[in-house]
Wavefront OBJ file of the C-alpha trace (Angstrom):
o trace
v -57.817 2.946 -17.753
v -56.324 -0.362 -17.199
v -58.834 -3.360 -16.328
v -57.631 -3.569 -12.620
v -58.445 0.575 -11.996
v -61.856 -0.424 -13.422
v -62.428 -3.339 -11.068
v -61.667 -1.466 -8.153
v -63.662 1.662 -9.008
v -66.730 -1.093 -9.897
v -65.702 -2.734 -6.108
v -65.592 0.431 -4.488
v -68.948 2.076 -5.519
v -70.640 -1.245 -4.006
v -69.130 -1.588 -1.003
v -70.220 2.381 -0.722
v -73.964 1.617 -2.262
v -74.085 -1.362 0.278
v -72.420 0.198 3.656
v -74.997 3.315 2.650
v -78.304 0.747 2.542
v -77.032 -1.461 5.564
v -76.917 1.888 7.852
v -79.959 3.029 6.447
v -81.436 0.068 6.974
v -80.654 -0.151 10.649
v -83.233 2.820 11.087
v -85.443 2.053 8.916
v -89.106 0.910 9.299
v -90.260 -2.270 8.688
v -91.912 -2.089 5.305
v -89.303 0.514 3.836
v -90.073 4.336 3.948
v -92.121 4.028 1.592
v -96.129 3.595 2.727
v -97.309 2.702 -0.718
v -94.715 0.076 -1.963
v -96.604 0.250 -5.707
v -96.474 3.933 -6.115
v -93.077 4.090 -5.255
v -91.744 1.004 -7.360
v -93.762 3.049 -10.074
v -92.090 6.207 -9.760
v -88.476 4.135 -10.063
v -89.251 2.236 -12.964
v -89.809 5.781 -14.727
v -86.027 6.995 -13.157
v -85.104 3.765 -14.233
v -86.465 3.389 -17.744
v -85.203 7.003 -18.604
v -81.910 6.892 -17.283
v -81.837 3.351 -19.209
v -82.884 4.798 -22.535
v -80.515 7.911 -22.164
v -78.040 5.888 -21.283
v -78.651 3.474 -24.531
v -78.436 6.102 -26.859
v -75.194 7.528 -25.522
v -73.600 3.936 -25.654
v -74.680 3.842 -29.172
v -72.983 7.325 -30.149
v -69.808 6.519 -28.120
v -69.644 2.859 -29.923
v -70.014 4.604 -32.911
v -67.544 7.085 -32.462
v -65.207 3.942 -31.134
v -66.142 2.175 -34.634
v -65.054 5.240 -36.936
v -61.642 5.502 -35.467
v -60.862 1.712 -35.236
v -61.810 1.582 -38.927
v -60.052 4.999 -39.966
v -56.986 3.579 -38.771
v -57.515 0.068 -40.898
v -58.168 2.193 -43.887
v -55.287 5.043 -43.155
v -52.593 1.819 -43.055
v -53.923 0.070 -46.112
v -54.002 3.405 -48.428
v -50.353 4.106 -46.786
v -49.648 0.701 -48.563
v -51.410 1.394 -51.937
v -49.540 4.568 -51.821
v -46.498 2.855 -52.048
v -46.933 0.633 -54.668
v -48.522 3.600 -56.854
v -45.429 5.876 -56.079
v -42.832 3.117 -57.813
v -45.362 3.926 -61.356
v -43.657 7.636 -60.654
v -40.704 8.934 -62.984
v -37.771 7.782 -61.719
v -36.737 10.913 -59.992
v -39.481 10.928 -57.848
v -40.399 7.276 -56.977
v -38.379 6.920 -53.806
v -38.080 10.117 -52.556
v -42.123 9.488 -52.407
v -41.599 5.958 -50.799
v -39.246 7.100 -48.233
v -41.435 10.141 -47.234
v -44.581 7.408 -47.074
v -42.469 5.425 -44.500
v -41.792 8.466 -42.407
v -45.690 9.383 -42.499
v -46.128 6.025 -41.358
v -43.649 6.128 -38.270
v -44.653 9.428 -37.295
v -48.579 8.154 -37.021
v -47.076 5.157 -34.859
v -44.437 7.026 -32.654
v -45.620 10.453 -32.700
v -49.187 11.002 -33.208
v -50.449 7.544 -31.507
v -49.372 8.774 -28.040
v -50.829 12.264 -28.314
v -54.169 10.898 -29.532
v -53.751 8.763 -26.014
v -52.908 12.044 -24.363
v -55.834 13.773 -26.095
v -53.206 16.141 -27.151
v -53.249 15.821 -31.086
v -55.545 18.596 -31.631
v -55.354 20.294 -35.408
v -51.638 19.188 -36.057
v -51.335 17.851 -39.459
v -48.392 14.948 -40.247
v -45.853 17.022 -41.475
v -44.710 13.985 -44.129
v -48.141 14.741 -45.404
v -47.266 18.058 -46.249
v -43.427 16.872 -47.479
v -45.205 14.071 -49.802
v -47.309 16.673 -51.418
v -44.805 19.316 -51.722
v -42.807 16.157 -53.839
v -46.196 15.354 -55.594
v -46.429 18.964 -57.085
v -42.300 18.447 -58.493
v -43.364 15.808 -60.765
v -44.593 15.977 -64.201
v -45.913 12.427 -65.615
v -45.037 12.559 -69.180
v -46.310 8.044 -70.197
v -49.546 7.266 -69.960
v -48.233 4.641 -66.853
v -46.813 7.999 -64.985
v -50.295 9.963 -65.881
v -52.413 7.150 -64.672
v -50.017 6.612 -61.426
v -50.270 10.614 -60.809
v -54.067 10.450 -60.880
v -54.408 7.715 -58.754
v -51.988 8.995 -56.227
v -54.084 12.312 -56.000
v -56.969 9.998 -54.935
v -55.544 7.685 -52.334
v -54.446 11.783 -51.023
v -57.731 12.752 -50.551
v -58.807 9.004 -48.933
v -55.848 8.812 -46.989
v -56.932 12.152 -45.488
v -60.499 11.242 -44.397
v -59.878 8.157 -43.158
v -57.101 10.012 -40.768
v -60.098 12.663 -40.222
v -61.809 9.545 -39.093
v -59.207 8.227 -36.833
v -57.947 11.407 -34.939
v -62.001 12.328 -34.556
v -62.372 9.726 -31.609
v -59.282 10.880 -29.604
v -60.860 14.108 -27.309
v -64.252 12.325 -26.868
v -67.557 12.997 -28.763
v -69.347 12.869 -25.310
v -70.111 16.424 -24.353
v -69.197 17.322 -20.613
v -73.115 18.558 -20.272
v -73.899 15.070 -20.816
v -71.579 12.920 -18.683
v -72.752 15.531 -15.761
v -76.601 14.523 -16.582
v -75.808 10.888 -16.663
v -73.802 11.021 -13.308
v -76.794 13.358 -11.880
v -79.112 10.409 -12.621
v -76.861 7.195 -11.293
v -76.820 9.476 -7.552
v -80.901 9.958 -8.501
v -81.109 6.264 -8.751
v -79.116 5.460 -5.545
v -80.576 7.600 -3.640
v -83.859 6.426 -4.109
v -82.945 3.120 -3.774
v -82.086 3.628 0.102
v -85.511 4.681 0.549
v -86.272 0.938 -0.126
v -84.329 0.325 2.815
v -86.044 -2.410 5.147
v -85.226 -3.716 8.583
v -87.809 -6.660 8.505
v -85.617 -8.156 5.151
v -82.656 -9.704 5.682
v -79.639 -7.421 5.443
v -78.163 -10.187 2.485
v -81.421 -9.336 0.445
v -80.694 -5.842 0.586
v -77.191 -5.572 0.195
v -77.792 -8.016 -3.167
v -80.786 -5.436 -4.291
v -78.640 -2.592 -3.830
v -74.831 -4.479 -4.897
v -76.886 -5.665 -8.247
v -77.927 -1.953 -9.338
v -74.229 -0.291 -8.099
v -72.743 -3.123 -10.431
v -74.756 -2.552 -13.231
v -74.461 1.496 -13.390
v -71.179 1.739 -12.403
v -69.306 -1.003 -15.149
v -72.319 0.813 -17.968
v -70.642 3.843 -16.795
v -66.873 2.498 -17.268
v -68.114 1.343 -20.666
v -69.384 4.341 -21.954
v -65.918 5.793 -20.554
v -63.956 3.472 -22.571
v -65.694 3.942 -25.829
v -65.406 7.145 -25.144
v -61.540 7.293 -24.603
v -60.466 4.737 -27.710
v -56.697 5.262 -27.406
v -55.107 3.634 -24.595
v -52.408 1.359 -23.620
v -54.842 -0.847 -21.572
v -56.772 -4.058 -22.693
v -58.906 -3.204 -25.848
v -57.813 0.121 -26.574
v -56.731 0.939 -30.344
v -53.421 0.452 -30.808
v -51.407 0.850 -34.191
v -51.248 -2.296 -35.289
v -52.314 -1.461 -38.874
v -49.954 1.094 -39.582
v -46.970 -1.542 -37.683
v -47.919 -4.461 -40.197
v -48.283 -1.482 -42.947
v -44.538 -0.500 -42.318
v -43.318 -4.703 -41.958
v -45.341 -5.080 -45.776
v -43.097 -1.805 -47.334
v -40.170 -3.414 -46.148
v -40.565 -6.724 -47.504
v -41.959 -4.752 -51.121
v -38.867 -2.745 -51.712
v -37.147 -5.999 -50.749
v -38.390 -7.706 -53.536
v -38.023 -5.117 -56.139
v -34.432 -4.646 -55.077
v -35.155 -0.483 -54.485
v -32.393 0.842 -51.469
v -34.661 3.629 -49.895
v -33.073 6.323 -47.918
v -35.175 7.123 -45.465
v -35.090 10.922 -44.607
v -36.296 10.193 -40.980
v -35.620 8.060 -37.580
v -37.302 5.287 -36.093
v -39.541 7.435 -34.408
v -40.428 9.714 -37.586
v -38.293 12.622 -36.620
v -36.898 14.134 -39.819
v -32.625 13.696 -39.317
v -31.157 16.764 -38.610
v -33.785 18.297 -36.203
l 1 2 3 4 5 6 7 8 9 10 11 12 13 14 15 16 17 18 19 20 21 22 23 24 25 26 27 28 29 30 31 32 33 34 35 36 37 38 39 40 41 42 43 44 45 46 47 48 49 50 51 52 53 54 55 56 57 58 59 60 61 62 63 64 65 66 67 68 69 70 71 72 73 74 75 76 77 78 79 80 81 82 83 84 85 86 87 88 89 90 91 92 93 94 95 96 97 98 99 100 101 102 103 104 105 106 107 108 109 110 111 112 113 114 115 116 117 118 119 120 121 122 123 124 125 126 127 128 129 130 131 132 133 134 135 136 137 138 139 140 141 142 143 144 145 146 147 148 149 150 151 152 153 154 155 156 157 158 159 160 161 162 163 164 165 166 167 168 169 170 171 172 173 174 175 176 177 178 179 180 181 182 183 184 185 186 187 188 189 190 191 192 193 194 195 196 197 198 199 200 201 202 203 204 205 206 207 208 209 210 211 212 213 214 215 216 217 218 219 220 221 222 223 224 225 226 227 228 229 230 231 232 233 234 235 236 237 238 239 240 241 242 243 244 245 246 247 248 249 250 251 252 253 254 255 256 257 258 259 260 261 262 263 264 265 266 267 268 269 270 271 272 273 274 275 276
């Protein structure tokens, strides 16, 4: 959701909250509906307070959830780049086959999986140059005590390379349970509603469109918020975006620069293996 759809939905549920109290309003007593003005502000500071604290504790889980993945991704790229620099310590035979495969894990994560995470459409699919890297992995046979130590090591940048894409792809359907965003929407209309029973013709119609604008404003962009933490991948401002695994890819190109290795790289741009 891009920051001008949020803007509008924010402008549209106040001009709704408002028209709502200003009509109200117009029929309303002097004094609000309300005969005991104490007893009711009492009985909205409890809707308040416990929509508040639900409402914290969801934030917290979403951020959290938002935190995982943005970090996954940071620690996916920079194993993807240890990776390479252990596979050159492979025998010969081996060590760019294993490079070149590590580039097209890398493109397919930026091309490929990137946009179904945004689509929510990832879902159990593995990278299949995860699969092609280990099928090479289980061809080699260290023999020096460089190879042995490279074939080790390899085996556990695998297994962290794994979880921290665990971490990443966990993020991309939502961790916020339908049950709950029906709950939390339940209590904003609660809120609202109860607020037009403030409504009060002897106060100026400016003090209670502010009263009324000020709470739609505040529940509505919390709302939003807990959307977008909710929904990490996205094209809009703030969403996760590959960058790690781009500046992973630029780093492996200037390496087997340096080193003067000519990869052949079994795959396109876009991480499609040639041929298919």
């Amino acid at each position: 959701m891009s920051l001008l759809w949020a803007g509008l939905i924010v402008a549209a549920v106040i001009a709704v909250a408002i028209t709502a109290m200003l009509l109200v309003r117009s029929r309303a007593p002097a004094g609000s509906y309300f005969e005991d003005g104490d007893r009711a502000a009492g009985v909205f500071g409890v809707l308040a307070t416990g929509f508040a604290v639900l409402l914290g504790f969801v934030v917290f889980l979403a951020f959290e959830s938002f935190d995982t993945s943005r970090s996954g991704a940071e620690t996916e790229a920079q194993i993807v780049r240890e990776q390479f620099e252990t596979a050159h310590l492979f025998p010969v035979a081996v060590r760019a086959r294993l490079a070149s495969e590590l580039v097209c894990y890398a493109r397919t994560v930026i091309h490929s999986e990137w946009p179904k995470m945004e689509a929510g459409t990832l879902g159990d699919a593995l990278n299949p140059w995860g699969l092609a890297m280990f099928r090479t992995a289980r061809t080699v046979e260290p023999r020096s005590a460089v190879e042995q130590a490279a074939y080790g090591k390899w085996l556990d940048e695998r297994t962290d390379r794994e979880d921290a894409r665990s971490d990443r792809t966990h993020g991309a359907e939502g961790v916020i349970p339908l049950q709950l965003w029906i709950v939390l929407f339940l209590s904003a209309v609660v809120i609202f509603v109860f607020m037009l029973f403030f409504a009060d013709s002897a106060e100026r119609a400016v003090v209670q469109a502010t009263m009324m604008g000020g709470v739609a404003i505040v529940i509505s962009s919390t709302l939003l918020l807990l959307w977008f933490l909710d929904h990490p991948y996205h094209s809009g401002p703030g969403g996760l975006r590959p960058v790690a695994m781009e500046r992973t890819l630029r780093i492996t190109d200037q390496e087997a620069a340096v080193i003067g290795e000519k990869l052949t790289i079994p795959c396109d741009e876009r991480g499609t293996a040639r041929g298919v």
